[in-house]
C-alpha positions in Angstrom: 72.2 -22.7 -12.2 70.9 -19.3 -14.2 70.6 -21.5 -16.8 68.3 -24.6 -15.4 65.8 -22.1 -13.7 65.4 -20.3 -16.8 64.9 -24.0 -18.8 62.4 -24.8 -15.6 60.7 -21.9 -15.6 60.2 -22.2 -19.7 59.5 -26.0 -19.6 56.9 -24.9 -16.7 55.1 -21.9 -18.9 55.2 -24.5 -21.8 53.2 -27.1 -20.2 50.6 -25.0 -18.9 50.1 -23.2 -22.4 49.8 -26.9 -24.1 47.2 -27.8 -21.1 44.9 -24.8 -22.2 44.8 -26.0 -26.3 43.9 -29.4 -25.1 40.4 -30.4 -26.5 37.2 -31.1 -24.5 34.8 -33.3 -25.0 31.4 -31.7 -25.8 28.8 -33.4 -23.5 25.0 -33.3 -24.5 21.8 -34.2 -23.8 19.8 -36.4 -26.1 16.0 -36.3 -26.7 14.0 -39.0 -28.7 10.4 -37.5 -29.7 8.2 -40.0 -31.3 6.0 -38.5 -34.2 3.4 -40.4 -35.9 2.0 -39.3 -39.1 -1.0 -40.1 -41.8 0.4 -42.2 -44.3 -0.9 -40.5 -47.3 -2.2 -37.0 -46.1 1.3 -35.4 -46.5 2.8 -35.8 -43.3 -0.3 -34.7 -41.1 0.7 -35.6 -37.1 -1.6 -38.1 -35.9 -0.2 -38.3 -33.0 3.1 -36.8 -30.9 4.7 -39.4 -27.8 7.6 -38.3 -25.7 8.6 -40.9 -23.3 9.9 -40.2 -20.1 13.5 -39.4 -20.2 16.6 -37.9 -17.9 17.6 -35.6 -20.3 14.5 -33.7 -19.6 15.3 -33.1 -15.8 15.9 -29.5 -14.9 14.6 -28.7 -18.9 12.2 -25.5 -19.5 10.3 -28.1 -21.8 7.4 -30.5 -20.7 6.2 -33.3 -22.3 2.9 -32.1 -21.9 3.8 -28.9 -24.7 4.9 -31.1 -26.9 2.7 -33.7 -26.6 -0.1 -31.1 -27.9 2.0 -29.7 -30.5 0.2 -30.6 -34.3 2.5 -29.9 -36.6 6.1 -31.3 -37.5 7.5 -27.9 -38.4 5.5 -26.6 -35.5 7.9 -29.0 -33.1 11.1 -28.1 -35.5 10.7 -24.6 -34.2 9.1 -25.4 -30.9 12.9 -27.3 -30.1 14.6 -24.9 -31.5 13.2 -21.6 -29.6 14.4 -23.8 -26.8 17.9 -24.5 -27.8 17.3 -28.2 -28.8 19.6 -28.9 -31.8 18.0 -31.8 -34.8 20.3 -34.4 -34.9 18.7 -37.7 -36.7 15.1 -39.0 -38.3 14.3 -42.6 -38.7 10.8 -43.7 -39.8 9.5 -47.2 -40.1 6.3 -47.5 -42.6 5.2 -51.1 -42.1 2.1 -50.9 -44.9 0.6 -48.7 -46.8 -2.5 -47.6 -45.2 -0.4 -47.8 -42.2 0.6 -45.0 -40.1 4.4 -43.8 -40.6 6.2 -44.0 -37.3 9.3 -41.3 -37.0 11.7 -41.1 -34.3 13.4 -37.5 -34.3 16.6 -37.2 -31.6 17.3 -34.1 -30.4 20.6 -33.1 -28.5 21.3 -29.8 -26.2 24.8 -29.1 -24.7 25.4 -29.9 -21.0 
C-alpha cells in the first residue's frame, strides 16, 4: 500500500510538472496599413489608408494618426513606439507612371 501511494503521489507530481512545459499558442493581433507611394520619387507617401479593422478595438492607436503620418520610416517607428511588430510587405506596381500600392501587416500579442 506504502508503495502505490508513493507511485500515485509521483505519477500525480509528474503530470502536473509535464502540464506546466506544455506550449501555448501565441495569439496576436493583425493590422493591414495601406501605403501608397510616387512611383519614381524614391518612395515619397502619396497617400496612407487604414481600413477599419477589430484588431484596432481597445488599441492606443487611431486611424486618424496614422492616416496623417508622411513618411514610411515615420510609420515604421510610429508602430513600433506602440508595440506593433512588422510582419510582411506586398506591393503591386501596375505601370510605370503608376502609383506603387504597398500593403504592410502588422501583428501585436493578445
Amino acid at each position: 500500500m506504502k508503495k502505490f501511494t508513493t507511485f500515485f503521489i509521483t505519477a500525480l507530481f509528474l503530470f502536473f510538472a509535464a502540464e506546466g512545459y506544455s506550449q501555448e499558442i501565441t495569439k496576436y493581433n493583425f493590422l493591414e496599413i495601406i501605403v501608397v507611394q510616387k512611383a519614381n520619387n524614391r518612395g515619397k507617401v502619396k497617400r496612407i489608408k487604414v481600413e477599419e479593422q477589430t484588431s484596432l478595438i481597445g488599441q492606443n492607436i487611431s486611424i486618424d494618426e496614422i492616416e496623417d503620418i508622411d513618411e514610411t520610416s515615420t510609420l515604421l517607428n510610429y508602430m513600433n513606439a506602440h508595440d506593433w511588430e512588422f510582419l510582411d510587405r506586398q506591393s503591386v506596381v501596375s505601370d510605370d507612371n503608376d502609383p506603387v500600392w504597398m500593403s504592410y501587416i502588422f501583428r501585436k500579442k493578445r
